[in-house]
N, CA, C and O of each residue as an XYZ file, in Angstrom:
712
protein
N      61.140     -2.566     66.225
C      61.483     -3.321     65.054
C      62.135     -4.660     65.432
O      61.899     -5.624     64.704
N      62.898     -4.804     66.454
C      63.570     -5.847     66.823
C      63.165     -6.958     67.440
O      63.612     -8.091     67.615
N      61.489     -5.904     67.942
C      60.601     -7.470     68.583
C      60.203     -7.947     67.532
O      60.154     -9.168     67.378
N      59.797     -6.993     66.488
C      58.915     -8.140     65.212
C      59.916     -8.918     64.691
O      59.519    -10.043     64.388
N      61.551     -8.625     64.395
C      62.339     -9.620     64.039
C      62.457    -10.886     65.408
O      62.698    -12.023     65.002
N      62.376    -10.799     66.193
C      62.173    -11.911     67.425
C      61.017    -12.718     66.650
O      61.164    -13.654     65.864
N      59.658    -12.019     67.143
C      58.629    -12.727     66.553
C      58.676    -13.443     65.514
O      58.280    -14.607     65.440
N      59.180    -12.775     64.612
C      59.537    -14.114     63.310
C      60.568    -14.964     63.115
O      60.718    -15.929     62.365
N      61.425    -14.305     64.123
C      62.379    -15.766     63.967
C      62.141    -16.833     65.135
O      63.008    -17.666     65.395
N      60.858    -16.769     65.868
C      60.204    -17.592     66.825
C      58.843    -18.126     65.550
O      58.208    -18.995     66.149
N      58.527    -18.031     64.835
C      57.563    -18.378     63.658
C      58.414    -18.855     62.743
O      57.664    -19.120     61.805
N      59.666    -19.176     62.367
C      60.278    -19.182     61.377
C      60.327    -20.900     62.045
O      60.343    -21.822     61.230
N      60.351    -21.251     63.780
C      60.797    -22.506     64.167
C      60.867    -23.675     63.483
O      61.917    -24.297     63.321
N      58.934    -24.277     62.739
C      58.622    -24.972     62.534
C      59.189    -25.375     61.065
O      59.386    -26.543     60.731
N      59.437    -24.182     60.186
C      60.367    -23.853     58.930
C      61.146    -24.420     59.060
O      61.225    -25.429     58.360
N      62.042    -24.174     59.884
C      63.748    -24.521     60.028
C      63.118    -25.839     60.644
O      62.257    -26.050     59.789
N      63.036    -26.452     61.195
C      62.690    -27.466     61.587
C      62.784    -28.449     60.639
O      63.594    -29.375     60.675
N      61.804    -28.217     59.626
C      61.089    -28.944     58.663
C      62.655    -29.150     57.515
O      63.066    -30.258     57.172
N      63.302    -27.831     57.095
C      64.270    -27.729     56.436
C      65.585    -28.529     56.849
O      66.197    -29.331     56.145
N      65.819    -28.214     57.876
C      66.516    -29.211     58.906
C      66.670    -31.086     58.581
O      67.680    -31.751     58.351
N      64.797    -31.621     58.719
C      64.860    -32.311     58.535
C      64.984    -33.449     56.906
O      65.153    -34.628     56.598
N      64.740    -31.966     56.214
C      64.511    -32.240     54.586
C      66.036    -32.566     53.947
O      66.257    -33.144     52.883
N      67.115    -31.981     54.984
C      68.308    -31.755     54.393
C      68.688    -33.153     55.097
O      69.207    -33.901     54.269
N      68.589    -33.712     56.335
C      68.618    -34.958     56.926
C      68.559    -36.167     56.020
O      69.448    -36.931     55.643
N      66.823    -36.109     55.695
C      66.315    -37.350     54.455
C      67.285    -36.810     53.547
O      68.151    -37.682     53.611
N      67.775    -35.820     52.626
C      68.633    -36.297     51.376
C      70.046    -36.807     51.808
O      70.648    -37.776     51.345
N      70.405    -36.040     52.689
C      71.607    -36.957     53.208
C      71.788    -38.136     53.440
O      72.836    -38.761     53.279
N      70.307    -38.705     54.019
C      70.322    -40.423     54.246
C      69.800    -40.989     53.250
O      69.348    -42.057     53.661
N      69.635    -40.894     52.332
C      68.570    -40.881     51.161
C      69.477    -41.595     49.996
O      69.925    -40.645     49.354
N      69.992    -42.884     49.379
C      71.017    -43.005     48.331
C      70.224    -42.474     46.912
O      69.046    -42.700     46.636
N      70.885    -41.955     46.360
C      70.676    -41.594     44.973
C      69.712    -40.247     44.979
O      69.209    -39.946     43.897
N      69.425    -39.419     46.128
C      68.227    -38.280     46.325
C      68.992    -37.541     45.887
O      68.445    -36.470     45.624
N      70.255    -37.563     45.610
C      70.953    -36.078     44.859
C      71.358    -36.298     43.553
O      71.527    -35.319     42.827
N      71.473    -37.005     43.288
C      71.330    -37.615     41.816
C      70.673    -36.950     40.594
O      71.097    -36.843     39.443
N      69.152    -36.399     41.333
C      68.544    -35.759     40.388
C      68.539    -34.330     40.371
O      69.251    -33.905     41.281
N      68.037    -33.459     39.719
C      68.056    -32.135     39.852
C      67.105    -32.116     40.581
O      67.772    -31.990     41.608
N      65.959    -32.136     40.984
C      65.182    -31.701     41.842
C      65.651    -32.059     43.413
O      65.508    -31.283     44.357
N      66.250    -33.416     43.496
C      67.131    -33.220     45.020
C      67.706    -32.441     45.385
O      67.407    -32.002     46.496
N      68.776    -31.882     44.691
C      69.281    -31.233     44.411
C      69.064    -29.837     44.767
O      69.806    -29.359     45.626
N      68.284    -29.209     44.312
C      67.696    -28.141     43.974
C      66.872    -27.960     45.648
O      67.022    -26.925     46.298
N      65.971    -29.207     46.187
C      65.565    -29.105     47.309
C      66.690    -29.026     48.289
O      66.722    -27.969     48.918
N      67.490    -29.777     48.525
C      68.703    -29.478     49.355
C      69.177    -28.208     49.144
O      69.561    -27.513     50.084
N      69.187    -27.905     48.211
C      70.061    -26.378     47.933
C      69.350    -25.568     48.949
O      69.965    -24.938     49.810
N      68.146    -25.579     48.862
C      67.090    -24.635     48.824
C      66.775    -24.742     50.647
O      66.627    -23.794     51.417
N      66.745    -26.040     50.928
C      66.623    -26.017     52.489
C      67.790    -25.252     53.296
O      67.730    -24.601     54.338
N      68.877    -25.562     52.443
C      70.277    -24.975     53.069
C      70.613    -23.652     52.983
O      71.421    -23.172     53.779
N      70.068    -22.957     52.067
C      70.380    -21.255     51.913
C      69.254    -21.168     52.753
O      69.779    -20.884     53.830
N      67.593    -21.254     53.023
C      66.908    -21.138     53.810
C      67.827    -20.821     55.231
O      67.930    -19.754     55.837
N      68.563    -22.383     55.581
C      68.873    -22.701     57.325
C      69.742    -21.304     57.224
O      69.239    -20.300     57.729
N      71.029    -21.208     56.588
C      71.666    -20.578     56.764
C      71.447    -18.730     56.642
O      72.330    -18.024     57.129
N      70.019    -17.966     55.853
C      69.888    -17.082     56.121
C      69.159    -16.692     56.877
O      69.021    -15.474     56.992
N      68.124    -17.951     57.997
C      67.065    -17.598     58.606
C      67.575    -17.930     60.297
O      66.743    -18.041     61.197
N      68.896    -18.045     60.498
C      69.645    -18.308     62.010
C      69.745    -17.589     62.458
O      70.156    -16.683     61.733
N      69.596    -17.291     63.505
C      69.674    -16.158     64.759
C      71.209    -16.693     65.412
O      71.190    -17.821     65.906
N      72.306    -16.065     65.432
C      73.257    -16.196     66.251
C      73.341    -15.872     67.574
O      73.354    -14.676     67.867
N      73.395    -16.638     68.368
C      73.776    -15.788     70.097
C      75.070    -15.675     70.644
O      75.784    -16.659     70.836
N      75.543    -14.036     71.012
C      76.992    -14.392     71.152
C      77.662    -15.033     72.276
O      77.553    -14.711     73.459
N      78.495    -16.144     71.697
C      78.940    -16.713     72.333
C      80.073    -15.925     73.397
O      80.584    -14.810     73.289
N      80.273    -17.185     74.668
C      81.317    -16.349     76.029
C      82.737    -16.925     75.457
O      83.020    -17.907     74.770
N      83.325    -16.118     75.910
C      84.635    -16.095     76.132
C      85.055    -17.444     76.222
O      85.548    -18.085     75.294
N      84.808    -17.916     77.554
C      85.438    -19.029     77.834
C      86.561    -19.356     78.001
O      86.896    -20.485     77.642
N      87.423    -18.550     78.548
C      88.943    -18.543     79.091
C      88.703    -18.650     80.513
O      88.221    -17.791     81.251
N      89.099    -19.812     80.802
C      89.355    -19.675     82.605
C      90.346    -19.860     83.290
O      90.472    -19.744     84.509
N      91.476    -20.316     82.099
C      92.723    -20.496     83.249
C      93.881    -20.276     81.352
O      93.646    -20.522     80.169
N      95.081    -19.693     82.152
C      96.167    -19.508     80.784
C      97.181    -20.667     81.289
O      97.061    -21.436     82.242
N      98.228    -20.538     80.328
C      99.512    -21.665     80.792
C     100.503    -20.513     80.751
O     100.714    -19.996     79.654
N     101.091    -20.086     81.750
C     102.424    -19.574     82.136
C     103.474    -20.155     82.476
O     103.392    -20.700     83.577
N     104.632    -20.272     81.851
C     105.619    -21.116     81.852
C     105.241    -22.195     82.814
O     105.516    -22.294     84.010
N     104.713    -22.796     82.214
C     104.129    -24.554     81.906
C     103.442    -24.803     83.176
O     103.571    -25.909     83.700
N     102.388    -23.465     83.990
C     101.559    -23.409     84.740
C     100.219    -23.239     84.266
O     100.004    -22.847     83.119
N      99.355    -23.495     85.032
C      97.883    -23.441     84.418
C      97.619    -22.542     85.786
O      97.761    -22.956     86.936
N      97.181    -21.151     85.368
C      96.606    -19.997     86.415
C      95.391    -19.668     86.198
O      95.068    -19.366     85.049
N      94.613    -19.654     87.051
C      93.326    -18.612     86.528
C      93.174    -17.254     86.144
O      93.578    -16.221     86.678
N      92.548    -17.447     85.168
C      92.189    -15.917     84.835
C      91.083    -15.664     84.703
O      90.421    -16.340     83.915
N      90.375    -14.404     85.561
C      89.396    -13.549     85.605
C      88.639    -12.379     84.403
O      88.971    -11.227     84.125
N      87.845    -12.988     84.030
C      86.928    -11.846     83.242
C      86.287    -10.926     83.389
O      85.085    -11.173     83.294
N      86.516     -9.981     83.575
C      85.028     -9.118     84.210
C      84.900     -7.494     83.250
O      85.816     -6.729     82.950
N      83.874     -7.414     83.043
C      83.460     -5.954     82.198
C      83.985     -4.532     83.290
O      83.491     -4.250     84.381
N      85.090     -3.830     82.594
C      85.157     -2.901     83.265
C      84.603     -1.376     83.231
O      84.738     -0.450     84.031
N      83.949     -1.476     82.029
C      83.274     -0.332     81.305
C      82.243     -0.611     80.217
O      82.382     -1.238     79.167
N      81.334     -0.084     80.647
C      79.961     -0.585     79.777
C      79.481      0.614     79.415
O      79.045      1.475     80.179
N      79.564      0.667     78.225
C      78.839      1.846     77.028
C      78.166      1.624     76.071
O      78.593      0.945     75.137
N      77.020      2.122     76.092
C      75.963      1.921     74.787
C      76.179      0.875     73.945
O      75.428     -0.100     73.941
N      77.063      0.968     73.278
C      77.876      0.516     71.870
C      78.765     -0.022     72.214
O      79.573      0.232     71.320
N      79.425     -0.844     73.158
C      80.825     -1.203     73.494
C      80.700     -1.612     74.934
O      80.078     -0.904     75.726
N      81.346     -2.875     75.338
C      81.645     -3.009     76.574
C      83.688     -3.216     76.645
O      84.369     -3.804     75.804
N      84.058     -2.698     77.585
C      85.607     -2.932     77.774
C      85.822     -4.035     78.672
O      85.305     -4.008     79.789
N      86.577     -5.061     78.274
C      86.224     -6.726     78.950
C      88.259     -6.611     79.458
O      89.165     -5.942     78.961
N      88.249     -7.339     80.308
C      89.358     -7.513     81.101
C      89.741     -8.728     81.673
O      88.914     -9.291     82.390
N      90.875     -9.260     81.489
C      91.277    -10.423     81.686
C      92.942    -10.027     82.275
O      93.939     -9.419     81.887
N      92.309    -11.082     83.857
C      93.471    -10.392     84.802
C      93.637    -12.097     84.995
O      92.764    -12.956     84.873
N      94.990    -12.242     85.318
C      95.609    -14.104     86.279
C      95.159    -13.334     87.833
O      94.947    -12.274     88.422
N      95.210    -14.718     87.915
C      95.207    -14.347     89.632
C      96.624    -14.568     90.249
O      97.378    -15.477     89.902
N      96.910    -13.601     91.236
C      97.808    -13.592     91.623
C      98.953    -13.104     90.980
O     100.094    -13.445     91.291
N      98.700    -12.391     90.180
C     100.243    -11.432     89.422
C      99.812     -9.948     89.849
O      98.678     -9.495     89.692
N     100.781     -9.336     90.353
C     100.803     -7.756     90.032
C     100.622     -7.520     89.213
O      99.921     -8.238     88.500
N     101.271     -6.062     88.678
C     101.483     -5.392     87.331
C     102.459     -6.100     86.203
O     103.666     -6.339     86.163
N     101.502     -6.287     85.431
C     101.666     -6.741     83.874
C     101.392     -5.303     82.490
O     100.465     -4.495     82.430
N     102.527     -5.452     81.606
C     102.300     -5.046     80.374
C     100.848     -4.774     80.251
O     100.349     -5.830     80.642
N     100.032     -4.100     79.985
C      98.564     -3.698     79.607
C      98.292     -4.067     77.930
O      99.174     -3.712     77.148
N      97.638     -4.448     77.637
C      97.329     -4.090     76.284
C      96.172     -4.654     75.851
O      95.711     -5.717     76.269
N      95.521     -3.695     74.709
C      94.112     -3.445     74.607
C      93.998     -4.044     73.103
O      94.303     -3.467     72.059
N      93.649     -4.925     73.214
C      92.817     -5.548     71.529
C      91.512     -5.072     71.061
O      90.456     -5.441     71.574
N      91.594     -4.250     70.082
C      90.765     -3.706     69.431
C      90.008     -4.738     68.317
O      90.435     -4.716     67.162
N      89.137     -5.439     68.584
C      88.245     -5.898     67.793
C      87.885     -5.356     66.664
O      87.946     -4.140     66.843
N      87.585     -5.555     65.728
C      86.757     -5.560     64.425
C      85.665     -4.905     64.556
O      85.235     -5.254     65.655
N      84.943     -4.154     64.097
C      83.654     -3.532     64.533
C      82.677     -4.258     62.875
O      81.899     -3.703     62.099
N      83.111     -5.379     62.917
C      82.294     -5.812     61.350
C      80.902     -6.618     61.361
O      80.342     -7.048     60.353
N      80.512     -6.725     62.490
C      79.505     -7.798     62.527
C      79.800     -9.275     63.097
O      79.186    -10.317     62.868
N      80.675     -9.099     63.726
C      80.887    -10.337     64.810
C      81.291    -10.460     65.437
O      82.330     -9.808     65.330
N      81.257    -11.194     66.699
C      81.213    -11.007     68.176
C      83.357    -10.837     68.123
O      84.326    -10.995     67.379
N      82.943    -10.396     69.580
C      84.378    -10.168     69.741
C      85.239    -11.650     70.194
O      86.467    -11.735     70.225
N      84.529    -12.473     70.441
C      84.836    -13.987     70.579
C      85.848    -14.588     69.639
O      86.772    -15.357     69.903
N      85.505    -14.113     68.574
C      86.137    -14.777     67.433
C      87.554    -14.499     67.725
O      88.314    -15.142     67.001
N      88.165    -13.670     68.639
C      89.505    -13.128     69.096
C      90.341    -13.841     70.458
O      91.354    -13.593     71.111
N      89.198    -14.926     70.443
C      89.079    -15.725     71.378
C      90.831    -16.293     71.760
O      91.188    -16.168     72.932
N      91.612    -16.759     70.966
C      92.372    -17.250     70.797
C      94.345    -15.856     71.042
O      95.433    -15.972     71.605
N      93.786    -15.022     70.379
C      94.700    -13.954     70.633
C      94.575    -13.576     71.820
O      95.630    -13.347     72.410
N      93.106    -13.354     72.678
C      92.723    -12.914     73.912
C      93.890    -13.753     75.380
O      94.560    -13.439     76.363
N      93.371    -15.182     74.410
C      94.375    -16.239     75.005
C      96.009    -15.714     75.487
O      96.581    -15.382     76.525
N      96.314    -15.866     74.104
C      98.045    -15.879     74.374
C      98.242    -14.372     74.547
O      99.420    -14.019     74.614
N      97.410    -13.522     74.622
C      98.325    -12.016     74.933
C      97.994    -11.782     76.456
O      98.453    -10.722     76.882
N      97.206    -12.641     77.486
C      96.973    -12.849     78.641
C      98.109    -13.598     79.202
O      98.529    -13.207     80.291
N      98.656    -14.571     78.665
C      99.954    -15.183     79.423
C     100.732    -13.926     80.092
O     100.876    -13.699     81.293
N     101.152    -13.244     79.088
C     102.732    -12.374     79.972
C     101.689    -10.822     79.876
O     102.256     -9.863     80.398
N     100.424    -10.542     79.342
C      99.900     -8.897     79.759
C      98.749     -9.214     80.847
O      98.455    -10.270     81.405
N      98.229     -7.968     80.939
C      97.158     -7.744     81.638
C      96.086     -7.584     80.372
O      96.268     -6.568     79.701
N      95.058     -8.398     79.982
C      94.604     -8.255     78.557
C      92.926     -7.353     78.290
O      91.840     -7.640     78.795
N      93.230     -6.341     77.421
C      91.556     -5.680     77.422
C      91.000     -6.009     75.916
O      91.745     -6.444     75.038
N      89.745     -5.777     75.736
C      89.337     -6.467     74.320
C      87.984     -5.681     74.444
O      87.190     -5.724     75.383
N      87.904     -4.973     73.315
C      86.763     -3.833     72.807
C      86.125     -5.246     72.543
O      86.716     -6.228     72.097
N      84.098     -5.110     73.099
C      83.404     -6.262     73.036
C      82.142     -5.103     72.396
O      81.413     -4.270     72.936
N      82.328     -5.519     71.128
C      81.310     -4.188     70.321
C      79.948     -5.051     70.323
O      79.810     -6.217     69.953
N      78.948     -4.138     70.854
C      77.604     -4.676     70.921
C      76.905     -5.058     69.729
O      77.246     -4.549     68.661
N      75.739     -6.095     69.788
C      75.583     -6.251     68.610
C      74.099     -4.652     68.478
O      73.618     -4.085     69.459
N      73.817     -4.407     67.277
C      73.108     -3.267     67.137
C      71.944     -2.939     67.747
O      71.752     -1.808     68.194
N      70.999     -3.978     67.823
C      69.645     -5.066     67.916
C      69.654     -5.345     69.618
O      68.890     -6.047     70.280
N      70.751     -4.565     70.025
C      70.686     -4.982     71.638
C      70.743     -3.602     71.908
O      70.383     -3.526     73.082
N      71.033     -2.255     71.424
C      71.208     -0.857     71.506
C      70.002     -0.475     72.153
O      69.175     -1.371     71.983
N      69.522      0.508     72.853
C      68.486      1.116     72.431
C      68.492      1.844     71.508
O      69.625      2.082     71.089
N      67.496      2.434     70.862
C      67.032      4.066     70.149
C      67.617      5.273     70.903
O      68.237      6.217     70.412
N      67.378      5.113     71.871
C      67.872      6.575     72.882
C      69.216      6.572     72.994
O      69.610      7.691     73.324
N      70.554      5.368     72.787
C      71.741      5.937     72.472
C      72.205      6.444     71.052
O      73.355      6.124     70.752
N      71.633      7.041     70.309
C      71.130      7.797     68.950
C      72.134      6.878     68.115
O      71.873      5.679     68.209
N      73.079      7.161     67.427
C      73.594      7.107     66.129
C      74.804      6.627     66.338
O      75.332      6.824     67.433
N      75.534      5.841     65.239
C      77.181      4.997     66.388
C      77.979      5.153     64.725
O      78.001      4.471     63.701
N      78.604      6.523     65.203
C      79.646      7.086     64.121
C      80.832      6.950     64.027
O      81.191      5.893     64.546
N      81.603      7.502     63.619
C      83.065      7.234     63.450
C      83.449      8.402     64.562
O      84.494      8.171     65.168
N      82.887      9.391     64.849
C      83.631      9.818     65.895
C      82.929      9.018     67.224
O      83.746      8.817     68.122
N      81.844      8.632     67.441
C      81.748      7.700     68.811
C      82.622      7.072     68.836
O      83.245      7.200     69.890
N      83.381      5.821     67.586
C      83.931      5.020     67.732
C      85.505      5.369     67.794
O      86.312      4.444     67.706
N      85.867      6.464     67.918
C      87.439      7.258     68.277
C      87.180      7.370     69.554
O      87.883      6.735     70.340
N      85.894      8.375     70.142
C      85.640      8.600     71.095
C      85.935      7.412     72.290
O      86.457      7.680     73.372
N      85.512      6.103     71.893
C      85.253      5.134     73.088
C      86.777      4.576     72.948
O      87.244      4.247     74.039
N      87.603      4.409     71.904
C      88.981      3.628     72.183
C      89.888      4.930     72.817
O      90.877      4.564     73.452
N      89.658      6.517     72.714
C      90.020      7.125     73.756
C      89.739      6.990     75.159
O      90.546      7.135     76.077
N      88.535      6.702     75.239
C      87.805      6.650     76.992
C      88.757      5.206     76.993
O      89.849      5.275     77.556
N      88.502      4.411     76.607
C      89.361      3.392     76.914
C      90.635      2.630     77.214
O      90.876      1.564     77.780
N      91.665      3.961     76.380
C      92.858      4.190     76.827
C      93.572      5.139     77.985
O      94.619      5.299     78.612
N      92.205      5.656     77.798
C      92.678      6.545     79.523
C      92.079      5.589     80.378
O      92.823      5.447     81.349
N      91.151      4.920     80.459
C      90.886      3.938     81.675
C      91.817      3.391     81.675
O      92.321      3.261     82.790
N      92.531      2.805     80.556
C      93.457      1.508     81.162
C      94.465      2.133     81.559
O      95.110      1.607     82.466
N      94.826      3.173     81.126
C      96.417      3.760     81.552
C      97.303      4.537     80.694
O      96.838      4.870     79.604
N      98.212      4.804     80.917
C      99.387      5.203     80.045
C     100.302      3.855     79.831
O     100.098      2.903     80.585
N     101.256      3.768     78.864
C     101.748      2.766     78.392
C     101.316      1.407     77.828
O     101.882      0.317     77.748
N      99.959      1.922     77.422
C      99.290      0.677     76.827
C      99.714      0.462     75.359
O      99.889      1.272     74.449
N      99.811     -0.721     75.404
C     100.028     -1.907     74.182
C      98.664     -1.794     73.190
O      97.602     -2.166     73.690
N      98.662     -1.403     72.105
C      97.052     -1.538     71.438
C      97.613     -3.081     70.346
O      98.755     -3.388     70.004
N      96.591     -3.615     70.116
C      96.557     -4.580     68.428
C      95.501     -4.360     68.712
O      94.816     -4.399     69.734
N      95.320     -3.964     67.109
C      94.054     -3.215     66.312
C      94.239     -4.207     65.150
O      95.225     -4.123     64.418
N      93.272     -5.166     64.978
C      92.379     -5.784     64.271
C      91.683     -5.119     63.283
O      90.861     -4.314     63.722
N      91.770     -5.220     61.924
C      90.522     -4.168     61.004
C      89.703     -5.655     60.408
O      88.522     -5.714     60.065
N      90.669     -6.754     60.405
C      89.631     -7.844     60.088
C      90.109     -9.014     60.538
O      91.260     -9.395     60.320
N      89.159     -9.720     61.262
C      89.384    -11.019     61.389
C      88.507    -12.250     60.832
O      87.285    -12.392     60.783
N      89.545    -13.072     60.436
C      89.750    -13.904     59.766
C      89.725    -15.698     60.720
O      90.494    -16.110     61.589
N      88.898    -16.162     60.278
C      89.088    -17.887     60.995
C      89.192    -19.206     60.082
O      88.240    -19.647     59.438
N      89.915    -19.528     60.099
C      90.029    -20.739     58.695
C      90.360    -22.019     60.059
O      90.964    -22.111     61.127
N      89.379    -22.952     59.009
C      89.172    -24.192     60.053
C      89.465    -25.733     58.712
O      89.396    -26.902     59.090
């Protein structure tokens, strides 16, 4: 099912393209919104762009934190990869043992990126982990069904990997205002 959604959103190109450029001309266009039918075409190119986008999830992109008014590197690397979930880790270089604590992402339909910023500042003074929930469409079929007990199941496996004395923030929604 997921190749024929590929396939059409590789056929959809010339669409968005075209919509793209339709929304361009009214923008440069004086008086093209003026009328209802501009109007109405702009509308119409723009709910198009916006329900026919393929998102790719974006990286992290943390490579160094500020520790009392140092700039250190910090390391990313997947420490546990499961069906439905990867467990992502963000270590400085050069610190021992740090506070642990595990940010539980949102399981709502968007990347765990969007945590981008908390990932940030709870890496200064911890050792930082962050549930990176797969998107569905990348699953196979053969890891069957992704329930509410899988999803107890994996923030257990995940708290025994990291340790005893772990720090959790549990996220049920996140929120970005720009």
């Amino acid at each position: 099912m997921y190749e024929f959604y590929d396939a059409m959103a590789y056929a959809q190109l010339p669409v968005r393209k075209f919509a793209s450029s339709l929304r361009t001309f009214f923008a440069n266009t004086p008086h093209a919104m003026d009328y209802s039918v501009g109007r109405f075409a702009d509308g119409l190119a723009d709910m198009y762009l916006r329900t026919s986008r393929y998102v790719k999830k974006p990286e992290f992109g943390i490579e160094q934190v500020n520790v009392d008014g140092e700039n250190v590197r910090l390391y990313q690397t997947t420490v546990l990869d499961k069906p439905f979930c990867n467990l992502v880790r963000f270590k400085k270089e050069g610190f021992g043992y740090e506070p642990k604590v595990l940010i539980i992402a949102p399981v709502s339909g968007h990347f765990a990126t969007l945590e981008r910023d908390t990932v940030k500042r709870m890496a200064e003074h911890h050792e930082a982990y962050i549930t990176d929930w797969k998107s569905l469409r990348d699953v196979p079929l053969s890891a069957g069904y992704f329930t509410l007990d899988n999803y107890l199941s994996y923030l257990i496996d995940f708290m025994h990997y990291i340790g005893p004395n772990t720090h959790v923030l549990w996220r049920f929604v996140s929120l970005q205002f720009k």
